[in-house]
ZATORKE-646295 format. One line per field, with one value per atom (N, C-alpha, C, CB): y, x, z; atom name. Coordinates in nm, 2 decimals, m for minus. Atoms other than C-alpha are relative to their C-alpha. Last residue first. Glycine has a CB too. Example, Ala and Ser with C-alpha at 12.3 -4.5 7.8 and 13.67 -1.06 7.14 Angstrom:
<pts>
north (m0.11/m0.11/0.11/0.05/m0.12/m0.45/0.12/0.00) .
east (m0.09/1.37/m0.08/0.04/0.09/1.23/0.09/m0.10) .
up (0.00/0.71/0.08/m0.14/0.00/0.78/0.00/0.12) .
atom (N/CA/C/CB/N/CA/C/CB) .
</pts>
This chain:
<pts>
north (0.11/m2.71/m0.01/m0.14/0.04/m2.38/m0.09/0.11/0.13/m2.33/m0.03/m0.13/0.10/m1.98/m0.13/0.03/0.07/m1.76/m0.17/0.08/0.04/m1.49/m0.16/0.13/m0.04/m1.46/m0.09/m0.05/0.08/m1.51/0.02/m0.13/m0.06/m1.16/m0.11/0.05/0.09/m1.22/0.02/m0.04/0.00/m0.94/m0.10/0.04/0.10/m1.03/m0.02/m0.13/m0.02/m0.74/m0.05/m0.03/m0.09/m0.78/0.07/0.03/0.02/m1.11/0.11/m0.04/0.09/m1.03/m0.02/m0.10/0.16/m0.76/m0.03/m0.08/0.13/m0.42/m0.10/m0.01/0.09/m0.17/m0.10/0.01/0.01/0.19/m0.12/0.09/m0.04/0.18/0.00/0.12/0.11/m0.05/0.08/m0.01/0.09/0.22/m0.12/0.00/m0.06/0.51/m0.13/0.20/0.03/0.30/0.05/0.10/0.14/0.19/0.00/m0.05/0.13/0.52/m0.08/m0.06/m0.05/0.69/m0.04/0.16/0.09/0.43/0.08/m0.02/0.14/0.53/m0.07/m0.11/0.03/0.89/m0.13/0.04/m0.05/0.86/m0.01/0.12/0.07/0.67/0.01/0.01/0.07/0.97/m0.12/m0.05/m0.03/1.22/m0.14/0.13/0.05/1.01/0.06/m0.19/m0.14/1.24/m0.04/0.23/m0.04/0.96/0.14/m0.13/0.02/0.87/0.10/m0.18/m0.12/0.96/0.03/m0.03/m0.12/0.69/0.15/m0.01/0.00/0.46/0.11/m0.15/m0.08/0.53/m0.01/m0.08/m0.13/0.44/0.08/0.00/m0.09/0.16/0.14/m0.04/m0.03/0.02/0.09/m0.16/m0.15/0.14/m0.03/m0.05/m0.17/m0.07/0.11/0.02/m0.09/m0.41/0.13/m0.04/0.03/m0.62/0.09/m0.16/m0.03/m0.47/m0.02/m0.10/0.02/m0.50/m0.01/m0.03/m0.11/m0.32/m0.10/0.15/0.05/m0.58/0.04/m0.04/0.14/m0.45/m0.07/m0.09/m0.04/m0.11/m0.14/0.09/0.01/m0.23/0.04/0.11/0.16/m0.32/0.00/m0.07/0.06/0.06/m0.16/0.05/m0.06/0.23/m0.04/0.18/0.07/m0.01/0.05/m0.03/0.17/0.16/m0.09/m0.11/m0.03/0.52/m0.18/0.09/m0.07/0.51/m0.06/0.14/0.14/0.31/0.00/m0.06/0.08/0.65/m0.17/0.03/m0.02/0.85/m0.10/0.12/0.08/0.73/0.02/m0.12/m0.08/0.96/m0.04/0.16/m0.08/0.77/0.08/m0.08/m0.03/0.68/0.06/m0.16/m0.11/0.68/0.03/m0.02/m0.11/0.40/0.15/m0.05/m0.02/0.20/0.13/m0.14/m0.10/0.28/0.00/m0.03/m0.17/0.16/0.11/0.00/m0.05/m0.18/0.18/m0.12/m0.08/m0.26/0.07/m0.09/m0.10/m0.24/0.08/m0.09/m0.14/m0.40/0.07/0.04/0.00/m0.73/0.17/m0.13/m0.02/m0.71/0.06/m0.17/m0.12/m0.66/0.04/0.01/0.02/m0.98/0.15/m0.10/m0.05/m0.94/0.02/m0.06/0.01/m0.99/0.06/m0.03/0.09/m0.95/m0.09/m0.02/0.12/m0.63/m0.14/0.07/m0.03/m0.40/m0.13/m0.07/m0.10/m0.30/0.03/m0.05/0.04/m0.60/0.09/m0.13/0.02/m0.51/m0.07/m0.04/m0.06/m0.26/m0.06/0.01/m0.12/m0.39/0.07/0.10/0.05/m0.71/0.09/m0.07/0.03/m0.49/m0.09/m0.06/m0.14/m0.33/m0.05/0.15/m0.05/m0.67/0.11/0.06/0.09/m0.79/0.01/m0.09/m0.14/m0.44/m0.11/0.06/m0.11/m0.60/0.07/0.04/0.03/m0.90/0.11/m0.09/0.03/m0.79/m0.02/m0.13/0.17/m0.62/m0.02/m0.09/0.07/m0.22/m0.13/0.01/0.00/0.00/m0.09/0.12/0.09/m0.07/m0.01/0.04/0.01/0.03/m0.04/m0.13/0.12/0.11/0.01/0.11/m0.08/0.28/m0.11/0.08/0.00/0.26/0.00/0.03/0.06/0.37/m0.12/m0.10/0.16/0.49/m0.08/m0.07/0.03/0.85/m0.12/0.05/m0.03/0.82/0.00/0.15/0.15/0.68/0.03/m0.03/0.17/0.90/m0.10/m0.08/0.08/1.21/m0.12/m0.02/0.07/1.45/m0.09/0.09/m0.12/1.50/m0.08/0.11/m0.09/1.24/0.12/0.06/0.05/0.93/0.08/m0.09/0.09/1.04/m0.02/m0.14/m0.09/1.31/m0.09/0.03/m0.09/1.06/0.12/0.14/0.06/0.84/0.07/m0.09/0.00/1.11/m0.09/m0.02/m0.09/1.20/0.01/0.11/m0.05/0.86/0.13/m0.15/0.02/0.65/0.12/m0.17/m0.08/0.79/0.00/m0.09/m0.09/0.73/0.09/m0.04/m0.02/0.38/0.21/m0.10/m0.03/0.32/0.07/m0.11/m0.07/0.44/m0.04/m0.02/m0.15/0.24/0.15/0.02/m0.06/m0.04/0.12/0.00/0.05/m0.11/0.08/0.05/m0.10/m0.03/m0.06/0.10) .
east (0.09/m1.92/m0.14/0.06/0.18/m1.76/m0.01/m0.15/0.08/m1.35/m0.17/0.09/0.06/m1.23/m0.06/m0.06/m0.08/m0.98/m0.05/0.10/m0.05/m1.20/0.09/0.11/m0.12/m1.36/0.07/0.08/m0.10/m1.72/0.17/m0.06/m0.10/m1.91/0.11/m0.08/m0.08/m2.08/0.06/0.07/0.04/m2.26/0.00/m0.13/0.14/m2.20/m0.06/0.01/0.08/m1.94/m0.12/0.06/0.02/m1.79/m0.09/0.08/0.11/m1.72/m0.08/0.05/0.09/m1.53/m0.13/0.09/m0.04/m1.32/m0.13/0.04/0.04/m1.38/0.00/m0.06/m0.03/m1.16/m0.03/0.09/m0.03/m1.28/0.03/0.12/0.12/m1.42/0.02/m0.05/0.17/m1.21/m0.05/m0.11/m0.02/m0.88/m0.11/0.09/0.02/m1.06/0.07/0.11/0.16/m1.11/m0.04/m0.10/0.05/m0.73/m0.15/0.02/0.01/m0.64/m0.05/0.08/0.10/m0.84/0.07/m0.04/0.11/m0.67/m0.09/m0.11/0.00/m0.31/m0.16/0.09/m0.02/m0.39/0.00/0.10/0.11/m0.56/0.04/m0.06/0.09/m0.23/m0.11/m0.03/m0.11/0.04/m0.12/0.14/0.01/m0.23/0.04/0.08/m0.14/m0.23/m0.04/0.03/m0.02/m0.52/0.17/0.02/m0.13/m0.52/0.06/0.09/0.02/m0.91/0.15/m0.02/0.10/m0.94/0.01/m0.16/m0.12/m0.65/m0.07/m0.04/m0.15/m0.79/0.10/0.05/0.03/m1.16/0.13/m0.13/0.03/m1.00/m0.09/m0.07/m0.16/m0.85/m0.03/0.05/m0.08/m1.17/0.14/0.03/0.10/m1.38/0.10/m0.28/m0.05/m1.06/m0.09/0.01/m0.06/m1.11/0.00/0.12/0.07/m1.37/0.07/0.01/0.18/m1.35/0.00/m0.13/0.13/m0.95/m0.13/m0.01/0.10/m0.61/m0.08/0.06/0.12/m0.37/m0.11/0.03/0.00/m0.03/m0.12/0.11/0.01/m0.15/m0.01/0.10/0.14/m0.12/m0.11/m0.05/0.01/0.24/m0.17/0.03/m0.04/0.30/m0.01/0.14/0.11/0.11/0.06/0.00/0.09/0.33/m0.12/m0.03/m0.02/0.64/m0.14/0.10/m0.03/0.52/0.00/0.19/0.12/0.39/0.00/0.00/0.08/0.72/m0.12/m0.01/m0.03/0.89/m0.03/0.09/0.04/0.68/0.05/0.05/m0.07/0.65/0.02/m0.07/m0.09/0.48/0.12/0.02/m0.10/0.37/0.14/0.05/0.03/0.01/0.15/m0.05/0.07/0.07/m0.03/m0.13/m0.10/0.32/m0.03/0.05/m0.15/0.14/0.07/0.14/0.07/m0.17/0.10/m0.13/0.02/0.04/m0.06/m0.10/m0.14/0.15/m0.01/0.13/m0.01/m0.20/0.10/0.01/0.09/m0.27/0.03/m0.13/m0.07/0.05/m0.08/0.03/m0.15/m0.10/0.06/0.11/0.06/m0.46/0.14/m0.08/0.03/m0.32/m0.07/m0.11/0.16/m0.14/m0.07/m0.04/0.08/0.21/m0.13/0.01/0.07/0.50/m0.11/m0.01/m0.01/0.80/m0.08/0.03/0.11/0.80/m0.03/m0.18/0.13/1.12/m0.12/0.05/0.01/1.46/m0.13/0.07/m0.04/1.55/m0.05/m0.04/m0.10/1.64/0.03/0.02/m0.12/1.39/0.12/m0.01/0.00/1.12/0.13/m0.10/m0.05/1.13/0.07/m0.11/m0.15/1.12/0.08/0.02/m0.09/0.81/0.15/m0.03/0.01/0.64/0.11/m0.16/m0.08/0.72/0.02/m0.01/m0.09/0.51/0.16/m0.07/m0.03/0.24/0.15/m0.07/m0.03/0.28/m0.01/m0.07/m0.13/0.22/0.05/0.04/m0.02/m0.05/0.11/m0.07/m0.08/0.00/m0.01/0.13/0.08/m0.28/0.06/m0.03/0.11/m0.07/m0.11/m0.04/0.05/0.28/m0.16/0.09/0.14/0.39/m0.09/m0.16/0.12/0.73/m0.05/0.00/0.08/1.03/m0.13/0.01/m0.10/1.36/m0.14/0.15/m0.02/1.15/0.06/m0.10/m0.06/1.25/0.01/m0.09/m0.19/1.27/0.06/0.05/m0.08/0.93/0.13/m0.01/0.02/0.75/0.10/m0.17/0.10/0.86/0.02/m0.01/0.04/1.18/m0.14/m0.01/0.05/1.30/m0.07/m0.10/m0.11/1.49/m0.02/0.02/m0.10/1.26/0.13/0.01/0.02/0.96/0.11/m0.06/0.08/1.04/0.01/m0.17/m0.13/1.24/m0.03/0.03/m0.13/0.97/0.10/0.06/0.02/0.76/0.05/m0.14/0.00/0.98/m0.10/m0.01/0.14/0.97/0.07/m0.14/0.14/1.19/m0.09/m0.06/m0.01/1.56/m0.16/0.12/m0.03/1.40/0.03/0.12/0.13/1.26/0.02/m0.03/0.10/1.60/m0.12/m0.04/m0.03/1.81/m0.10/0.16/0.02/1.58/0.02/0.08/0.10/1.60/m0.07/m0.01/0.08/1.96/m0.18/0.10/0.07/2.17/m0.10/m0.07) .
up (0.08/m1.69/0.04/0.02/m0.05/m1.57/m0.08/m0.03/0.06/m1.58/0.03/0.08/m0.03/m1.49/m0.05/0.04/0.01/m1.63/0.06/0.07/0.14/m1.79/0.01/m0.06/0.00/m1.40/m0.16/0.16/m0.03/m1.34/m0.08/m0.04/m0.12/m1.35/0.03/0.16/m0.05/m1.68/0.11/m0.07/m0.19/m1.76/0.07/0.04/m0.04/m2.13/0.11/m0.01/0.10/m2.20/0.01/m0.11/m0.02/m1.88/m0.05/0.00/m0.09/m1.93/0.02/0.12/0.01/m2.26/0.11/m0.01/0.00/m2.07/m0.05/0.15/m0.06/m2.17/0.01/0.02/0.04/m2.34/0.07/m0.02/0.16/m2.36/m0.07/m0.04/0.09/m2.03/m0.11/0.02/m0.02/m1.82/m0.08/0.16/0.03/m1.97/m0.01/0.07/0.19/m1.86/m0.04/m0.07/0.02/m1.48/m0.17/0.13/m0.01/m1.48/m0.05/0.15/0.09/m1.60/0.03/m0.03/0.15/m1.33/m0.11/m0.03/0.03/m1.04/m0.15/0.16/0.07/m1.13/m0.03/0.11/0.15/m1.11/m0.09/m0.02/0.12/m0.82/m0.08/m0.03/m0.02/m0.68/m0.08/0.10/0.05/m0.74/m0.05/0.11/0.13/m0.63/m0.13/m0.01/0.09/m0.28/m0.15/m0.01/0.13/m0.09/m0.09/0.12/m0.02/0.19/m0.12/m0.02/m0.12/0.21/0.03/0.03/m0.04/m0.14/0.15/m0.05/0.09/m0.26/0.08/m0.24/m0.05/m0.01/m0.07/m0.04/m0.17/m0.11/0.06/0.11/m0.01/m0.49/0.13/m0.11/0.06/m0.43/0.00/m0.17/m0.12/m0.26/m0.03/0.07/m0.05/m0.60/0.18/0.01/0.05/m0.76/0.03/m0.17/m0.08/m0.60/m0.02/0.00/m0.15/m0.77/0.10/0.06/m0.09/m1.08/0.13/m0.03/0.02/m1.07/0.01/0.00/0.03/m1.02/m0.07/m0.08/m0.06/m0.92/0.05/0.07/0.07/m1.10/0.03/0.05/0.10/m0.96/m0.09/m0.02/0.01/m0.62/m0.18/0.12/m0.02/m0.67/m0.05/0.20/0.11/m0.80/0.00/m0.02/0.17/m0.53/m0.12/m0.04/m0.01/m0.29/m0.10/0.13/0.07/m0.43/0.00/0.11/0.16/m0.42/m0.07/m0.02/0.07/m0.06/m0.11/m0.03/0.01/0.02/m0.04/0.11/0.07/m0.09/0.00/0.00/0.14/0.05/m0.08/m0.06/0.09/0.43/m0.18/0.04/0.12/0.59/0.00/0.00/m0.05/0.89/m0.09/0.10/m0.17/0.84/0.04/0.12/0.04/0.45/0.15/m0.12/0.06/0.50/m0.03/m0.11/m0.12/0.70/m0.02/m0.04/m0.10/0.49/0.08/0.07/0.03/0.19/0.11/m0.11/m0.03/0.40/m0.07/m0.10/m0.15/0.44/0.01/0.13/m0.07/0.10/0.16/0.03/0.02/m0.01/0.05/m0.14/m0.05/0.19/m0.03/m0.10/m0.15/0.07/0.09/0.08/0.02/m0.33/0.16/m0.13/m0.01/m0.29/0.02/0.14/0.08/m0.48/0.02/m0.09/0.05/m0.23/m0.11/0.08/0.05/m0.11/m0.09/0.07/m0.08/m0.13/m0.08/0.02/0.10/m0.28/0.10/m0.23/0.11/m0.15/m0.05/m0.12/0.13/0.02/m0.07/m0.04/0.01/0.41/m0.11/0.08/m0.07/0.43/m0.01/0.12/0.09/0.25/0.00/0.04/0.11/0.45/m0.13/m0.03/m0.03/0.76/m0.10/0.14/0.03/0.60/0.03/0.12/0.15/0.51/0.01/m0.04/0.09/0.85/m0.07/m0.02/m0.07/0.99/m0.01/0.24/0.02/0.81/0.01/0.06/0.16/0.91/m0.05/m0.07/0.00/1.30/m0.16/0.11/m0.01/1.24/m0.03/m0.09/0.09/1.31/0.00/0.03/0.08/1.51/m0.11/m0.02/m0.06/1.82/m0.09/0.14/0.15/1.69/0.00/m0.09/m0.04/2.06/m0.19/0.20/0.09/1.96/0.02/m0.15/0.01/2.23/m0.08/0.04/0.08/2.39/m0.11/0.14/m0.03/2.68/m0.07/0.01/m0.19/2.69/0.01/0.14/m0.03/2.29/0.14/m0.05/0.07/2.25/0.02/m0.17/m0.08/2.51/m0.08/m0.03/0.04/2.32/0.06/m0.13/m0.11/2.40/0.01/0.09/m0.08/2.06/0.09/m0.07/m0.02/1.84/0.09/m0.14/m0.04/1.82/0.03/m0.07/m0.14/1.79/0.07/m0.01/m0.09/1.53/0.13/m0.05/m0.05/1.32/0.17/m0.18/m0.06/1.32/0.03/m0.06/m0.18/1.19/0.08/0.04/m0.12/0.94/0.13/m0.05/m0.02/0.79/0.13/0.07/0.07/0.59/0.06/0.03/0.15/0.71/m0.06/m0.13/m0.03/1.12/m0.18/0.11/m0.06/1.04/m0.02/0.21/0.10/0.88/0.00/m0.04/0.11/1.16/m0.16/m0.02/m0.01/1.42/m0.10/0.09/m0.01/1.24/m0.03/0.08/m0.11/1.19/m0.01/0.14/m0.07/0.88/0.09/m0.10) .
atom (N/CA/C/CB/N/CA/C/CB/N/CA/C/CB/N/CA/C/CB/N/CA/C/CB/N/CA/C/CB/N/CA/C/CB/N/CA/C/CB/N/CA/C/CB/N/CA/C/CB/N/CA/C/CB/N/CA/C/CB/N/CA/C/CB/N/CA/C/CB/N/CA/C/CB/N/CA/C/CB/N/CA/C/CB/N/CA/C/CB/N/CA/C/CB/N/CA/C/CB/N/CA/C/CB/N/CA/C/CB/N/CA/C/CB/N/CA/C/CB/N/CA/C/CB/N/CA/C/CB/N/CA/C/CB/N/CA/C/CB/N/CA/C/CB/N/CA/C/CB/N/CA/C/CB/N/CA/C/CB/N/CA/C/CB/N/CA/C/CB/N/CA/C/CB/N/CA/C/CB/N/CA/C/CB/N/CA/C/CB/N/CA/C/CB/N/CA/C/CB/N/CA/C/CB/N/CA/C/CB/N/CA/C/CB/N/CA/C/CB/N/CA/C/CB/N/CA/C/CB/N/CA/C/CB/N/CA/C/CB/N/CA/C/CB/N/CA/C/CB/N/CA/C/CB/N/CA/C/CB/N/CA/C/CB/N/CA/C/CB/N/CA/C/CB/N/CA/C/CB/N/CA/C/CB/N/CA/C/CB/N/CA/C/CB/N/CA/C/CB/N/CA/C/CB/N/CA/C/CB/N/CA/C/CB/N/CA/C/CB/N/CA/C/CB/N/CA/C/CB/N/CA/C/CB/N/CA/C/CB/N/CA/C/CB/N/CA/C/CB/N/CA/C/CB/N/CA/C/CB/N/CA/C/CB/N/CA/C/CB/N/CA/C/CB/N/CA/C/CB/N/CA/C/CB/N/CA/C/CB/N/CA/C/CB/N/CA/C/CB/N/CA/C/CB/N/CA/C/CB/N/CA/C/CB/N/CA/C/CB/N/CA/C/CB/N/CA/C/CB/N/CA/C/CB/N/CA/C/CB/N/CA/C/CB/N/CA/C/CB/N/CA/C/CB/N/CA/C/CB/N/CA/C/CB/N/CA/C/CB/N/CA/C/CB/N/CA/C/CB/N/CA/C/CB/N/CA/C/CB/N/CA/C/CB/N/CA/C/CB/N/CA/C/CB/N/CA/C/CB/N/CA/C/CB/N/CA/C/CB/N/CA/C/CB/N/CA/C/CB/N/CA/C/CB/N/CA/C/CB/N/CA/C/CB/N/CA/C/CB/N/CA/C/CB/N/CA/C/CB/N/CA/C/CB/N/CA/C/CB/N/CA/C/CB/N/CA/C/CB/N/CA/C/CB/N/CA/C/CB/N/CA/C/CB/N/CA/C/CB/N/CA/C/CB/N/CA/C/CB/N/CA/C/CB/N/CA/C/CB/N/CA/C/CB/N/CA/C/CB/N/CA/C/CB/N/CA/C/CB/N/CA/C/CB/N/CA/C/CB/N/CA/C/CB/N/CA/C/CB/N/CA/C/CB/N/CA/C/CB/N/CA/C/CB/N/CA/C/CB/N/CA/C/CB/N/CA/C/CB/N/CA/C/CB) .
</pts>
């Protein structure tokens, strides 16, 4: 399958652009200009393997707004399931202005476990207002 037709099954607004008289379709065309390029490598990775290639929680980030900028659901869904795997203190009040930002129910939900979960079962450090990381070495 080529691009265009993916871009087009993934996202009704692609479809839109590209099927009715719209700049992108007279000019054969879409100016992605709020897109980093890797990002938009991530999606075409996505596209021609099913799933992302990666695990960094900055990376799926961007790729969720990608995908939440051009109603994208089912990549929505996926990368709300990566970012999940990499739900932590330091990240998860940003997770959650991203979830609120985009009204992803699917998402909220993931981050209020995550935060009823932190409350009932706190990490060691956490406990001793320690903020260095369970996995770290100090001498």
């Amino acid at each position: 399958m080529c691009i265009p037709s993916q871009l087009k099954a993934a996202s009704p607004i692609f479809d839109r652009m590209m099927t009715t008289p719209m700049k992108e379709k007279l000019h054969s065309c879409i100016n992605l200009r709020y897109v980093r390029s890797a990002t938009f490598v991530n999606l075409l990775y996505y596209f021609e393997n099913g799933k992302l290639q990666f695990d960094l929680y900055y990376e799926t980030r961007d790729l969720y707004q990608f995908a939440q900028m051009y109603d994208m659901k089912d990549l929505a869904r996926v990368c709300s399931d990566y970012m999940a795997k990499v739900f932590s203190p330091a990240n998860i009040t940003e997770v959650e202005d991203t979830t609120n930002m985009h009204s992803n129910e699917y998402l909220k939900n993931l981050v209020k476990l995550y935060k009823d979960v932190s409350k009932k079962f706190p990490s060691d450090t956490e406990n001793k207002g320690d903020r260095r990381p369970d996995f770290a070495c100090f001498m």
